[in-house]
N, C-alpha and C positions, 0 to 999 in steps of 0.2 A: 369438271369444274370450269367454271366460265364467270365472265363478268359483261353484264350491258350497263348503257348510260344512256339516259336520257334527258334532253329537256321539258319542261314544257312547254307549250304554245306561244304562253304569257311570258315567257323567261323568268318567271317567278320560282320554279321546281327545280332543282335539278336529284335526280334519282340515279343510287348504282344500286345496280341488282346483283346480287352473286349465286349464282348455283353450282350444288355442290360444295366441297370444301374451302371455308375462309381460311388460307393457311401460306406460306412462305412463297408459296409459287404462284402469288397474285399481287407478291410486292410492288413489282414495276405498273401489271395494268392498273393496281388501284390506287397509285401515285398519279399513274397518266392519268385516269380519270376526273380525281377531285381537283386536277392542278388547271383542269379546262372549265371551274366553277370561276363565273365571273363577278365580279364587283356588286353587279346588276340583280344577281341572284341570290334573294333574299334566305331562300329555305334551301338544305340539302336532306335527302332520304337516304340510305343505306338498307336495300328493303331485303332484309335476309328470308324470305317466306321457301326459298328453294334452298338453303343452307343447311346440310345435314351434323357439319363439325366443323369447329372452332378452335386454333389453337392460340399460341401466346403469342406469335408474331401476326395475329389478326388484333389480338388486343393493342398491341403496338402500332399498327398500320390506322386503330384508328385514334390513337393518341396522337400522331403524326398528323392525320388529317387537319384534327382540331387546333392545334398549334397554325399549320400551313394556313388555313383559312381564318383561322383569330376571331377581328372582327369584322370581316368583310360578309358575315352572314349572320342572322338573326337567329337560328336554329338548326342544328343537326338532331334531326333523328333517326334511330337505329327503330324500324318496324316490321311489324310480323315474325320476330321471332319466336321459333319452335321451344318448347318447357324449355331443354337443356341446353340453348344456348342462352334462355335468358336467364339460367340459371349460373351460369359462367360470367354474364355480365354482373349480375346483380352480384356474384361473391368477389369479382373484382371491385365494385363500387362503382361501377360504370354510371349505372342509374344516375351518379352526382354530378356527372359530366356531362352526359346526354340523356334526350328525351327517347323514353325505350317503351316501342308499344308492344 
């Protein structure tokens, strides 16, 4: 399990990517992460395409997020997820909070 972050070029993107498990043992680096999104950085991605399981304190991590960053962003979305995590989102209701591709 791992986590990367990216900008883009434009400072328009910023992207975390997690592989492997979204789960309790990525509380700190996915706080560091999103707490290095700046004012300036309209969009965030959370691109789970390498995320095999999910559990509740990923749910919380990214309810945190969105709190943490309010309105200083125009959009978070959770992308590429695999059937069964979007399946975990959707039965939370995630869908109503964030953009889920």
């Amino acid at each position: 399990m791992s986590l990367n972050k990216s900008l883009s070029p434009d400072g328009k993107l910023f992207t975390i990517q997690i592989k492997g498990k979204f789960d309790f043992n990525l509380v700190q680096a996915f706080r560091t992460a999103y707490s290095e999104v700046g004012n300036e950085t309209p969009k965030v991605v959370v691109d789970l395409r390498e995320t095999d399981y999910m559990d509740s304190s990923a749910l919380g991590m990214l309810l945190n997020m969105k709190k943490f960053l309010g309105e200083s962003v125009t959009s978070i979305q959770i992308a590429n997820c695999r059937p069964q995590i979007k399946k975990i989102l959707q039965i939370s209701r995630f869908d109503k909070k964030f953009d889920i591709d």
